[in-house]
TIKE-499281 format. One record per atom (N, C-alpha, C, O): residue in one letter; y, x, z. Coordinates in pm, whole numbers, plus 50000, padded with zeros to 5 digits. Example, Ala and Ser with C-alpha at 12.3 -4.5 7.8 and 13.67 -1.06 7.14 Angstrom:
BEGIN
A494315131950780A495505123050780A496705132050780A496685142450846S497755128550708S498945136750714S500035129050787S501145134150804
This chain:
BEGIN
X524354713652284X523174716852202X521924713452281X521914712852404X520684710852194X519734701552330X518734707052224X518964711052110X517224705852314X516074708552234X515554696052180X515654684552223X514824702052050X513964689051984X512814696351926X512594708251905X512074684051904X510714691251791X510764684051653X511004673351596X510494693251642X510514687251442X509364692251386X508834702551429X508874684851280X507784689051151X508414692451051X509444686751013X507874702750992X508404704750857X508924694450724X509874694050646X507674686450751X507434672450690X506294667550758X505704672150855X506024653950668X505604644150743X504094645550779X503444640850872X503654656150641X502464657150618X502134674550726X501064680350707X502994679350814X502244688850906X501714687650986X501604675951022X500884699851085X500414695351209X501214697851300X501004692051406X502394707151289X502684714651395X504534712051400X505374714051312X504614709251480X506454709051519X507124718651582X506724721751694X508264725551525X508564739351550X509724729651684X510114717951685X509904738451756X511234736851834X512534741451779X512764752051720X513404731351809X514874735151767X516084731451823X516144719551855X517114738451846X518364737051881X519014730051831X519454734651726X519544714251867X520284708751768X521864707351819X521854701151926X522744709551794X524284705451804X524454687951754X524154680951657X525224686251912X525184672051914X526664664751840X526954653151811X527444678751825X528704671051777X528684677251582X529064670851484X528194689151586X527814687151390X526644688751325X526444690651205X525574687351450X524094681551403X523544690051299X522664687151218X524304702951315X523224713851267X522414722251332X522954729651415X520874723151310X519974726551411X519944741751362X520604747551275X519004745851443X518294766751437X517064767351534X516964764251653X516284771751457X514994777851561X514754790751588X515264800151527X514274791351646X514254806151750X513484817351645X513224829051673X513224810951526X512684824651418X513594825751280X513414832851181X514744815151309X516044820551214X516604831951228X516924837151335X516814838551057X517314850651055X516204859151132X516654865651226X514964860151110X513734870551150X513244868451065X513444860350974X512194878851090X510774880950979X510124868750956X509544866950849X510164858051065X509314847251019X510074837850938X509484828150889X511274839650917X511914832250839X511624835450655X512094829050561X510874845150652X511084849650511X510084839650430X510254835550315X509114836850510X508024826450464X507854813450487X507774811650609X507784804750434X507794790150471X506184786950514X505304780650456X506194792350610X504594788850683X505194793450867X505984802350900X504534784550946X504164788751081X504254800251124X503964809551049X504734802751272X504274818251262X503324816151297X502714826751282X502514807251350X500874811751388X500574813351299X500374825451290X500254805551155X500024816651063X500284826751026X499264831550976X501334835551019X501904843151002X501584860851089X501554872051039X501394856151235X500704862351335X499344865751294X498944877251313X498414854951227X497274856351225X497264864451090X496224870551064X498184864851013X497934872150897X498334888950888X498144899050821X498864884950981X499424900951022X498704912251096X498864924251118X497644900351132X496534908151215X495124912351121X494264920851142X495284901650998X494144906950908X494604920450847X494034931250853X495844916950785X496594927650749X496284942350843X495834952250785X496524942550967X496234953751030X494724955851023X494454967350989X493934950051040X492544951850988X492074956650897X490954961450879X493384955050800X493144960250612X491704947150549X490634947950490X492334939250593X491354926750513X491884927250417X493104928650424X491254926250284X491724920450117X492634904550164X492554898050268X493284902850068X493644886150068X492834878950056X493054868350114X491544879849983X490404870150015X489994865250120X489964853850165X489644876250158X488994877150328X489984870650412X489644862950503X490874872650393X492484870550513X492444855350514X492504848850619X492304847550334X492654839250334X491304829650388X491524819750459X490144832950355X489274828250421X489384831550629X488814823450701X489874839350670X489794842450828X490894825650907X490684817450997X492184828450789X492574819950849X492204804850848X492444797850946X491574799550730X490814785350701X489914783350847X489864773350918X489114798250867X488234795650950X488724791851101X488474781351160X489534803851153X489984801251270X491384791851294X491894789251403X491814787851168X493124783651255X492744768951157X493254759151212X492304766851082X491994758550987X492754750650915X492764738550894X493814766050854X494954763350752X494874764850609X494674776550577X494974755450497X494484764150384X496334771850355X497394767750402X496154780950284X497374789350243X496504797450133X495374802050145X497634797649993X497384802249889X497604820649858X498504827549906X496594824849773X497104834349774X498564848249726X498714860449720X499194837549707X500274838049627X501514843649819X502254852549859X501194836549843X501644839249989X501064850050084X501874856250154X499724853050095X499224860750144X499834875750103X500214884450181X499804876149956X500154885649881X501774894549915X502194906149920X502254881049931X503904880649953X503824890550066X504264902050062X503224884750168X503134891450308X503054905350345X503784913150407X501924905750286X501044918850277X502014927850198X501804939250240X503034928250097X503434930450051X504794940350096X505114952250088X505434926050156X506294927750268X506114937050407X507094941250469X504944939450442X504904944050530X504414958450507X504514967750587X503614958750331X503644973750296X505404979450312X505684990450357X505844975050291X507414975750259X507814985950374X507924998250379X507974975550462X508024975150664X507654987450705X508504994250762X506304992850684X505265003650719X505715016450656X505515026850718X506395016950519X506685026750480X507685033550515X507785045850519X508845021850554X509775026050616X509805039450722X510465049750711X508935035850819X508225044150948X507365054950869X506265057950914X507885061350743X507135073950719X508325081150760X509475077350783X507775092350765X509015108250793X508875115050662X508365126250668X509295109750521X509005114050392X509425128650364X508945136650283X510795130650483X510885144050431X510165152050505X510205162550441X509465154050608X508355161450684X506845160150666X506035167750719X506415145850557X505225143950503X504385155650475X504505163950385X503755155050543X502705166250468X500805165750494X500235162650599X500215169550370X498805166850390X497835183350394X498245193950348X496885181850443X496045191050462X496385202550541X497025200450643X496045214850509X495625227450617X494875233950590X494005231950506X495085246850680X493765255950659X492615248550689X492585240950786X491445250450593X490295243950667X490155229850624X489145222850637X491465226150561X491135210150540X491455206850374X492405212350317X490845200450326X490645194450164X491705182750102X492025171450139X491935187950032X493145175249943X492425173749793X492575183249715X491855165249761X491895155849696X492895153849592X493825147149638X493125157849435X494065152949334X493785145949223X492855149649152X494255139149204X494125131849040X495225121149014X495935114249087X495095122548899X496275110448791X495215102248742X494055104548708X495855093048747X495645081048675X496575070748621X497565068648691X496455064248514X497425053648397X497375041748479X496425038648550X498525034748464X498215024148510X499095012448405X500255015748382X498785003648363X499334996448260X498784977148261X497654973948296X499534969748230X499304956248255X498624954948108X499344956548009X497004951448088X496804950647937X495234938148008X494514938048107X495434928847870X494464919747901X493574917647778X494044912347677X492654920547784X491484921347696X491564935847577X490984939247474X492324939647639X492424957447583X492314956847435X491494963347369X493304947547384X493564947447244X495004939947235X495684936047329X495264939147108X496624934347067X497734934947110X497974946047158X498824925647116X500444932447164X500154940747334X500944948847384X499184937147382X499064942947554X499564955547526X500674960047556X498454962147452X498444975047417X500144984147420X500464995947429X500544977247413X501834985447361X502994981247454X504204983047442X502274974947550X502724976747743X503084993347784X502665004047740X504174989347904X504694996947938X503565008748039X502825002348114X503415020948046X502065024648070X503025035948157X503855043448105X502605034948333X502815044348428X501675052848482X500655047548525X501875066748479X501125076248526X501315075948710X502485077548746X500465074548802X500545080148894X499845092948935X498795096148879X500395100349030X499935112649086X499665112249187X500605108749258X498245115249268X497645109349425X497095120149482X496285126649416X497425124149617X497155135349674X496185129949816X496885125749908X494595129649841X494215121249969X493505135250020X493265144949947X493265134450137X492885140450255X491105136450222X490625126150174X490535147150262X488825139950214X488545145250386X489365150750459X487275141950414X486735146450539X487195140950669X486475140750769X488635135850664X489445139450769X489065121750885X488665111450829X489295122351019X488815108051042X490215097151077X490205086051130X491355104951027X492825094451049X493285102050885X494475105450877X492325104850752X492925109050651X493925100150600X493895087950617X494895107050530X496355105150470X496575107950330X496275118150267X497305094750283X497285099350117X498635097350040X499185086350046X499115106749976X500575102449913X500225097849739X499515104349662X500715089549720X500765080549540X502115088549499X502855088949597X502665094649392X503965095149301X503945092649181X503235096949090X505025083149186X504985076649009X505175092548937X505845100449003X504645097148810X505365106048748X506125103548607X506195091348617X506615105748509X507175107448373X506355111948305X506195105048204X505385125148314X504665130048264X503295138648334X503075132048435X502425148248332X501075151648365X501655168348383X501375175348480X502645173648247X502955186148282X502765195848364X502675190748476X502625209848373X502655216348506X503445216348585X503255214748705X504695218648519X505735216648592X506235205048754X506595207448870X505935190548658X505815178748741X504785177148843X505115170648943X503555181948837X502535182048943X503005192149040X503405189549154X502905206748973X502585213549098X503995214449178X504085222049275X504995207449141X506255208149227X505555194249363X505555196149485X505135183949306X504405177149449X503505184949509X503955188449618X502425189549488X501155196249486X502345208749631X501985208549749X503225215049602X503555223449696X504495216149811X504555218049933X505225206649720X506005198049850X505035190449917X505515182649999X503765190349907X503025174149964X502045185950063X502105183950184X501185197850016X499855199050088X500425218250160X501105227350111X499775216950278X500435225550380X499675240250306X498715239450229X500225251350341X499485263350262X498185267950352X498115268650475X497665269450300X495835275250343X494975263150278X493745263750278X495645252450225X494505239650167X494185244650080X494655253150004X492855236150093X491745236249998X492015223349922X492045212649982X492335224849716X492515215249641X491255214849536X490945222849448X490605202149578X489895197649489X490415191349356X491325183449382X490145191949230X490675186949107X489465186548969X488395192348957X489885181148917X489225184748773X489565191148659X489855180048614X489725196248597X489665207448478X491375202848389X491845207248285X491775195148462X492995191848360X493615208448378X493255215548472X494725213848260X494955221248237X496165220248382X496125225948491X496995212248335X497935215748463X497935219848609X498885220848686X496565222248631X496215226548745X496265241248749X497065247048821X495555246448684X495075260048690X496115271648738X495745283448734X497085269148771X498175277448845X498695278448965X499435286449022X497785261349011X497955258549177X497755274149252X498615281249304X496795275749242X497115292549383X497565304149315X497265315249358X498305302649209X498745316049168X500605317049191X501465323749134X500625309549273X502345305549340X502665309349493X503445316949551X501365297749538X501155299149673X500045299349732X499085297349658X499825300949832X498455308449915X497225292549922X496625288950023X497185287549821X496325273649833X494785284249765X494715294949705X493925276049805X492305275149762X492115264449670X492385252749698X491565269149535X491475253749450X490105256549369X489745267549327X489295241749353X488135244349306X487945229349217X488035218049266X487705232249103X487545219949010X485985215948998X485055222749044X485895206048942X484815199348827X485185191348727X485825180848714X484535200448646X484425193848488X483515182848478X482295183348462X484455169948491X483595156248471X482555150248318X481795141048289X483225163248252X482175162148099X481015164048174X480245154948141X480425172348270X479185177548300X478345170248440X477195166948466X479985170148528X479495159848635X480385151948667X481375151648593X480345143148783X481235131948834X481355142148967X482475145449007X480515145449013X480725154449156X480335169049156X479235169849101X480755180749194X480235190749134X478945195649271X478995196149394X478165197649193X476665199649282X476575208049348X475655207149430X477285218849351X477315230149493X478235226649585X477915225549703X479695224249536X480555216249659X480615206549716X481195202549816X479925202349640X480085182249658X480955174649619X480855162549641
């Protein structure tokens, strides 16, 4: 087996190194069967995207960083892939069953929101498949932490069973006036304080 360099094709800049077998002339490079194999790009690209990524650059930005410094164009269709992939990666490294947000002294943050694929908010869209999520974030905090759960429904039931598995007892829960709330501290030892967004967006004594 002997080293060689190769281009992807004819039209690259860059020639990866590879192992070739001289008696059945099938080659391997040193990022077969790895992470860099999942993408058909460089790992210098790949490196460099991983670093916008840790930055938390949008794909815009990412895709413009790399034009600039490495002076590759790459679509965003790929970027996406990545970023994607590596949300994947990251989640892995949670401790889901020891997850937990807030504290005495410290603020959690709740709300639902719809989420649904609809384009110009009329006709067959409409009648798209439509997921509720449930989001619990840390406010104040300077390494704050936030958990997303798909739900089925808004119910009391379905919230405040996250609402006690997700935020530590002595928190303080900020919310708005939805009904399913109103039982949060009558279970467990939580602090909860709403605003009614008919009147405000932020409520003016708490903030």
């Amino acid at each position: 087996m002997g080293l060689i360099l190769v281009k992807r094709n004819k039209q690259a800049k860059n020639s990866h190194l590879h192992w070739k077998c001289s008696s059945c002339t099938k080659s391997k490079t040193a990022y077969d069967e790895s992470f860099f194999s999942l993408l058909k790009k460089s790992p210098r690209i790949i490196k460099g995207l991983i670093k916008c990524w840790s930055g938390q650059l949008t794909v815009s930005k990412s895709i413009s960083m790399i034009q600039l410094n490495l002076e590759e164009k790459i679509c965003s269709d790929v970027v996406s892939s990545l970023f994607y992939r590596l949300r994947q990666m990251a989640s892995l490294r949670i401790d889901k069953a020891n997850f937990r947000l807030g504290g005495v002294r410290k603020i959690v943050e709740i709300d639902e929101s719809m989420y649904a694929r609809v384009k110009f908010n009329k006709g067959n869209d409409l009648k798209r498949a439509q997921v509720w999520v449930f989001g619990l974030v840390e406010r104040n905090e300077p390494d704050s932490r936030c958990s997303m759960v798909i739900v089925f429904n808004r119910e009391s039931l379905s919230l405040l069973n996250i609402i006690y598995n997700t935020c530590e007892i002595g928190t303080l829960i900020y919310s708005d006036c939805w009904k399913a709330y109103n039982k949060i501290s009558s279970f467990k030892d939580y602090k909860h304080q709403t605003v009614n967004h008919s009147y405000n967006f932020i409520d003016p004594d708490s903030g």
